[in-house]
N, C-alpha and C positions, 0 to 999 in steps of 0.2 A: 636538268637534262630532259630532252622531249620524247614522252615516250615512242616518238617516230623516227629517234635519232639512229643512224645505222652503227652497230654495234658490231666488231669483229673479233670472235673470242678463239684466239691462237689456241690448237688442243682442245678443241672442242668435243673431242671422242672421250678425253682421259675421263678419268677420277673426278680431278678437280673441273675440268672445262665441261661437262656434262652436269653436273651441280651446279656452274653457272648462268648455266644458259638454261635451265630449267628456274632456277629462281628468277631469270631476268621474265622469261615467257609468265611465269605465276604472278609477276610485279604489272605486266603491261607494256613490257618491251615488245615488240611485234617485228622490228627489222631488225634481225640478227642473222652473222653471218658466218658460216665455216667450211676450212676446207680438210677433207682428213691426210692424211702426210702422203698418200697417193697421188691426190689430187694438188698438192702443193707442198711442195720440200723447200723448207723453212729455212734450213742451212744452206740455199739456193739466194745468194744476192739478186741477180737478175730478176728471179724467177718473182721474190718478193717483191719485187719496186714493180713489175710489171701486173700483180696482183693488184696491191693500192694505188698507180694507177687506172685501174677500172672501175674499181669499189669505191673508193674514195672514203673510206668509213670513219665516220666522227669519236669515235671511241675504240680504241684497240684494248685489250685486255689480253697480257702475255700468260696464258694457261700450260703454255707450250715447254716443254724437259723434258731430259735424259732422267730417269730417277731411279733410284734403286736402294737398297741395304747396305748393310755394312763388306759383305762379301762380295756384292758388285762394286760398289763405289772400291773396294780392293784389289778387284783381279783387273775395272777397268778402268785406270785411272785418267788415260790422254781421252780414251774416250769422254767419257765425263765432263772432265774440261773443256775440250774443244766445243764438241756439239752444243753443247749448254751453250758457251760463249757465242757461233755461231747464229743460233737461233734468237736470241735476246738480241743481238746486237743488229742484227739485220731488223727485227722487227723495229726499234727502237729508233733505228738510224732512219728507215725509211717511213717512220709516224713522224720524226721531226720535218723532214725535209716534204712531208704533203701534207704539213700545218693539221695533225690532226688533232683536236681541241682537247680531249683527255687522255691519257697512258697507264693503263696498273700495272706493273709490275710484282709479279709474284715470284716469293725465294722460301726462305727456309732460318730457321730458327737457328742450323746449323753454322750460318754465319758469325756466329758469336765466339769468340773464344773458348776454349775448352775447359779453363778453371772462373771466369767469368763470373764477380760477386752474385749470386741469386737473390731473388729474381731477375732475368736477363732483362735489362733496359737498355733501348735506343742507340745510348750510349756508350755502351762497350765494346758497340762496332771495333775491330782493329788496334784494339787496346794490350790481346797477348795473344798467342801461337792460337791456329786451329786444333781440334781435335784430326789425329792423323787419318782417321779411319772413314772420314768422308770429306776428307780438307781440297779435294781438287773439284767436287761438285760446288763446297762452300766459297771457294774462290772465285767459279765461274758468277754465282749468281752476288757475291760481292760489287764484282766487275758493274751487274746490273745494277745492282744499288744506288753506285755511283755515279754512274752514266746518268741513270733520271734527277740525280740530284745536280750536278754539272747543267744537265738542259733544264731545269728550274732555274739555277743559277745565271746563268748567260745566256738563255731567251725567255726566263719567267713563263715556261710553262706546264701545264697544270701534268705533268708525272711524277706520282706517286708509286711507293714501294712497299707491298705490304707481307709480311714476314709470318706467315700461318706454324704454330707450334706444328709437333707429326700428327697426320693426319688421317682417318680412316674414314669407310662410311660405301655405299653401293659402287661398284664399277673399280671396286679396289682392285691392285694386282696381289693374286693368290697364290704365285709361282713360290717352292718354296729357295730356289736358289737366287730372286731378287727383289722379293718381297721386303715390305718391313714387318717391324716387331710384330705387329700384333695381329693383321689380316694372317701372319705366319703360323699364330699361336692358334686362331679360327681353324685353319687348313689341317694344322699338327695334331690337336687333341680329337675334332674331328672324324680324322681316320683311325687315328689311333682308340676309339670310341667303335667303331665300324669294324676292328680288326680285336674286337673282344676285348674292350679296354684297358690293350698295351700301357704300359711305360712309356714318358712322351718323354724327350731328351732338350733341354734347352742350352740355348749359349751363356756363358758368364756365370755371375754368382747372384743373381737376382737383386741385387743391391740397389743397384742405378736407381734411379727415381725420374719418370717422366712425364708429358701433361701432353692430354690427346686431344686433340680438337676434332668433331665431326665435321665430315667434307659439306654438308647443308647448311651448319653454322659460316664456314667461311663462305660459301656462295652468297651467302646474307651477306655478309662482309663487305664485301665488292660489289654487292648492288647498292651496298649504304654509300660506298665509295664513290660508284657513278653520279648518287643523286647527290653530293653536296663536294664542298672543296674541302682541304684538306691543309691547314697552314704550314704544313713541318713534309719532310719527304718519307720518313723511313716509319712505318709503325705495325707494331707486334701485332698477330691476332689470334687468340689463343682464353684460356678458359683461366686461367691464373691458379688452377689446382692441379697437382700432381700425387703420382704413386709408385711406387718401389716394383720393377717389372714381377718382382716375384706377386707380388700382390693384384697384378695386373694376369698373370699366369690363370690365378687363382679364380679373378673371377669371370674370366675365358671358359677354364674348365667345368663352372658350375653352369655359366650360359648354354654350354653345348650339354652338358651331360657326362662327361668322361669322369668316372672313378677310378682311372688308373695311377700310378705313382707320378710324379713328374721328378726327374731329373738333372741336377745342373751341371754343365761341364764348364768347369772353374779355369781349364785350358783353354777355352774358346775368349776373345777378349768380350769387355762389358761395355765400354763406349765412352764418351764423356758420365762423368757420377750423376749429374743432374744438369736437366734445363727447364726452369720453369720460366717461362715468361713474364714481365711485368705487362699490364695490357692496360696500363692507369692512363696513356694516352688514345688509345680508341677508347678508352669509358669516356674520356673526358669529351671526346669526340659526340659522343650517346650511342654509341655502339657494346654488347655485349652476348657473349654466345649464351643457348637455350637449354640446348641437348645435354642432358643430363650422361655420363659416362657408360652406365648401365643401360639404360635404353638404346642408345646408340650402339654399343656390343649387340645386343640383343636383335635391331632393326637389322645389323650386317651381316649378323649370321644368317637373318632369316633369307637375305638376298642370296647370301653364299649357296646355302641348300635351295632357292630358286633356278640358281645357274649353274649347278656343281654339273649338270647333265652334259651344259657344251662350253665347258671350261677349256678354255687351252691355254699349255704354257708361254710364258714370258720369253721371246731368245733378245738378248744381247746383239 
């Protein structure tokens, strides 16, 4: 790929699409292009085709979701589905139909079954039920999965799908009604730390077991992606190490400082028990994440108390 190739990175404001586009600008990409959802509403078919006809951009990279926790992915479930589906598909449809030469497709680890042999590999795509608690987000970006693997199939071209474990790291969302686990657990001890080191209350029984990828790591990901091909459609990216949320709790609260009690509310549900990734096909690729777990906590807090000043919440 040339580094004067024009690059169009959907969601370029979030989490993930702001980590991208800063790794591509650190790599040498120089034309790169975005638009923020004011300036172009993605679930807008017209709106989309009328965009890629003007730009015409060589590489589309789908940054762009609905995303949320387990409490939104619950109370908003059509949402969820739809818009996701929406947004993917329009991009996707109108990258085929203006020949553009690469596609990433970014979803979620969530895709995988709920009781799914661990480590999740490849293969277990659609093999037994989703976990119920985010299964209309995991269907929507299923839907994507497929779609790039169908237009690899019957026009041979080059979209690929890449499945980031959960994810944290600067530009996180801190809200705590649709945040995830652990920007939540930053926000939770936090204040709770600030308000004389309260008792922090958590969801579940700390049990679960989960594997966090920094959002820098995956921006590397899909810069690795851009610059080479890719023989297979669907592949994990993700750190191949996991830990028990209570354990994750733990060194939350040591990173921020909080000596207060922590909490668990065994009424609240816990999620799927584990998803660790298998990531032996991006190794195989030469691909591998950096960011150590703890540094990575530690780099995000330090943003959090950068930005905690003009923090606003998340609406649905």
């Amino acid at each position: 790929m040339k580094k004067t190739s024009k690059i169009y990175i959907a969601g370029h404001k979030g989490m993930v699409g702001s980590a991208i586009w800063n790794a591509l600008k650190k790599n040498g990409y120089d034309n790169l292009i975005g638009k923020t959802s004011k300036e172009l509403d993605l679930k807008n078919q017209i709106a989309v085709r009328e965009f890629f006809n003007v730009e015409k951009p060589d590489v589309v990279i789908d940054a762009a979701a609905r995303v949320g926790g387990i409490m939104a992915n619950s109370t908003y479930p059509f949402t969820f589905l739809m818009e996701n589906m929406q947004i993917q598909n329009n991009l996707i449809d109108t990258a085929l139909q203006q020949d553009v030469s690469k596609f990433i497709f970014l979803g979620s680890s969530c895709i995988y079954p709920k009781l799914a042999p661990q480590p999740l590999h490849e293969d277990c795509l659609l093999t037994s039920s989703l976990e119920p608690t985010n299964e209309w987000y995991a269907i929507a970006k299923i839907s994507g999965v497929k779609a790039c693997e169908a237009i690899r199939k019957q026009y041979g071209k080059d979209f690929v799908s890449l499945m980031p474990t959960n994810l944290y790291g600067p530009n996180d969302n801190f809200d705590l009604q649709t945040s995830h686990v652990l920007p939540a657990m930053i926000r939770k001890f936090h204040e709770a730390k600030l308000n004389g080191n309260e008792s922090v209350t958590l969801w579940g029984s700390g049990t679960p077991m989960r594997e966090f990828l920094h959002v820098e790591d995956l921006a590397e990901a899909v810069v690795f992606a851009v610059e080479n091909t890719f023989e297979e459609n669907l592949y994990n990216v993700g750190t191949g190490v996991d830990l028990t949320i209570k354990a994750l709790a733990e060194l939350i609260q040591k990173t921020v400082g909080h000596q207060g009690e922590i909490i668990w509310d065994s009424s609240k549900p816990d999620g799927t028990p584990r998803k660790l990734m298998d990531v032996s096909k991006m190794a195989k690729q030469g691909w591998k994440a950096t960011i150590a777990l703890e540094d990575g906590i530690r780099s995000t807090y330090d943003w959090f108390l950068e930005h905690a000043h003009s923090y606003k919440e998340v609406k649905i």
